[in-house]
LUMSELUM-505834 format. One record per residue (C-alpha): x, z, y; residue in one letter. Coordinates in pm, whole numbers, padded with zeros to 5 digits, always signed. Each point is the difference from the previous one (the first is absolute). Layout:
XZYa;...
END
This chain:
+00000+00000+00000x;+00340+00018+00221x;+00010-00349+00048x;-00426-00042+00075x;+00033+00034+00370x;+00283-00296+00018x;-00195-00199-00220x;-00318+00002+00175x;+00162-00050+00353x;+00205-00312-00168x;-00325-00156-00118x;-00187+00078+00315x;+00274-00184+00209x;+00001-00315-00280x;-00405+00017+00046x;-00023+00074-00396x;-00333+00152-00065x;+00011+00302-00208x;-00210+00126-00254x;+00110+00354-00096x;-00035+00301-00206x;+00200+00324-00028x;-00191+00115-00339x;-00165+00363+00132x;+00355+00053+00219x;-00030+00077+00366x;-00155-00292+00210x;+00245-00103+00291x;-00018+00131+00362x;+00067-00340+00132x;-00259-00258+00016x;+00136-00378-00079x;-00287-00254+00103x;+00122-00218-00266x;-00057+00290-00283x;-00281+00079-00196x;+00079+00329-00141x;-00199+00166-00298x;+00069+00299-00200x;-00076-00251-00309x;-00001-00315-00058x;-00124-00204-00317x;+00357-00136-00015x;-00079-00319-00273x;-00269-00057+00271x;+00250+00055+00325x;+00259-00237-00192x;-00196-00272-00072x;-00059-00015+00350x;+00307+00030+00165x;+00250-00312+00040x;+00309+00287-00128x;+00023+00334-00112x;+00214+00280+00147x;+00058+00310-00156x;+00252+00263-00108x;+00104-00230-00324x;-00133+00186-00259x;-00178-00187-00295x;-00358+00127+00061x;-00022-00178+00322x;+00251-00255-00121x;-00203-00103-00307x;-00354-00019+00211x;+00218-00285+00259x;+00100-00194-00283x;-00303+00056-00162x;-00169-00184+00286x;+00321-00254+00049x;+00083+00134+00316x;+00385+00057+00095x;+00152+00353+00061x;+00219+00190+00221x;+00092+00331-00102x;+00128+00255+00199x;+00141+00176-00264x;+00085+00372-00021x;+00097+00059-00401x;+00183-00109-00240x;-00297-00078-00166x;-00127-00172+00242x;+00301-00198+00097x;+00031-00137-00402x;-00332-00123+00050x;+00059-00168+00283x;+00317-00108-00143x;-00224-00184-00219x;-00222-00161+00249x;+00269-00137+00213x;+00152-00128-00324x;-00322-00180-00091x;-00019-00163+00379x;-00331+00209+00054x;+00148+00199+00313x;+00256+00228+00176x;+00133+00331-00028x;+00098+00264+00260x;+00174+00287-00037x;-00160+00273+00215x;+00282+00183+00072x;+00186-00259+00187x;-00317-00237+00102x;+00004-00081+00360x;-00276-00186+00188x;+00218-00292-00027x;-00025+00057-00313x;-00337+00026-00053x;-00091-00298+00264x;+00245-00239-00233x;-00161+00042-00308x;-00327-00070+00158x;+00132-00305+00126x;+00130-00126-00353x;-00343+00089-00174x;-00181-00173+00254x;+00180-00297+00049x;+00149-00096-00346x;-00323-00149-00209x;+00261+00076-00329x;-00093+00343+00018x;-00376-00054-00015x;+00091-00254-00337x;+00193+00281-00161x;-00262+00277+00034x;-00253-00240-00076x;+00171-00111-00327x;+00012+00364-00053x;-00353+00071+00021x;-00029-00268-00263x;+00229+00129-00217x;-00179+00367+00057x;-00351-00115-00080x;+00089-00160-00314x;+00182+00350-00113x;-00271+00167-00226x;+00109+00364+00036x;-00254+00118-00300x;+00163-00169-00212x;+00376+00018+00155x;+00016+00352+00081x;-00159+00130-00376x;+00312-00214-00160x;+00236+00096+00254x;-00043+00380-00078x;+00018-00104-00440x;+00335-00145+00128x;+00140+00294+00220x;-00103+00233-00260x;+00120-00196-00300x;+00316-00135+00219x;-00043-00369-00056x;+00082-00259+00134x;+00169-00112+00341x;-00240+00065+00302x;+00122-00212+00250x;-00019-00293-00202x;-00365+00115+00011x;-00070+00015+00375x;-00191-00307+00090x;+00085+00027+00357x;+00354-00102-00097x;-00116-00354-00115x;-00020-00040+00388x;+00345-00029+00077x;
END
């Protein structure tokens, strides 16, 4: 939430409109005319209709952009998220930043990219593709046999690989 403030005033100044929810935390002081701020947001819903995602970089949000074939920037915080968005950038899908050294510049370049470079838009929506095709009832019931029985290589089994 460090880096909210600098985001926001970024996207005000590049005329982004902003659709935004802090998930119960505390709602800002500041009022951005460009922002729509909810405590929730039905974020398949929210993704579908944005033209990119930004978010912290962790897979939940991550997943719903990609989902919806929408390209990502994450401002990412944890190691967690940064593998994920490790990930992302490697599929084409988007951009990391690291929020400990992210400066407006920063932020206002990545914007830039995701909104000027069509490839991005191709590569998150070749991921949605690849996503909706996944069926997790039937993936994620084998994929817990395997762990528990140790078979197998698993990242010959991702089929997000294929993409590369």
């Amino acid at each position: 939430l460090h880096v909210l403030p600098q985001l926001l005033d970024v996207l005000s100044r590049m005329g982004v409109g902003v659709m935004l929810s802090l998930a119960g935390n505390e709602r800002l002081s500041e009022t951005f005319e460009n922002v729509f701020q909810a405590d929730f947001l039905p974020g398949d819903l929210a993704c579908r209709r944005a033209d990119f995602v930004i978010s912290n970089g962790g897979s939940p949000t991550g997943y719903q952009a990609l989902r919806a074939g929408k390209p990502l920037i994450g401002i990412a915080s944890n190691m967690d998220q940064l593998l994920f968005m490790q990930g992302v950038e490697q599929l084409g899908a988007g951009i990391s930043v690291r929020s400990d050294i992210c400066r407006s510049v920063d932020i206002e370049r990545a914007v830039s990219k995701v909104i000027a470079s069509r490839r991005f838009v191709s590569r998150a929506q070749l991921a949605a593709r690849e996503i909706q095709e996944l069926d997790e009832q039937q993936i994620f019931p084998q994929f817990v046999r395997q762990m528990l029985n140790h078979e197998g290589d698993y990242g010959r089994k991702c089929h997000l690989q294929s993409m590369r």
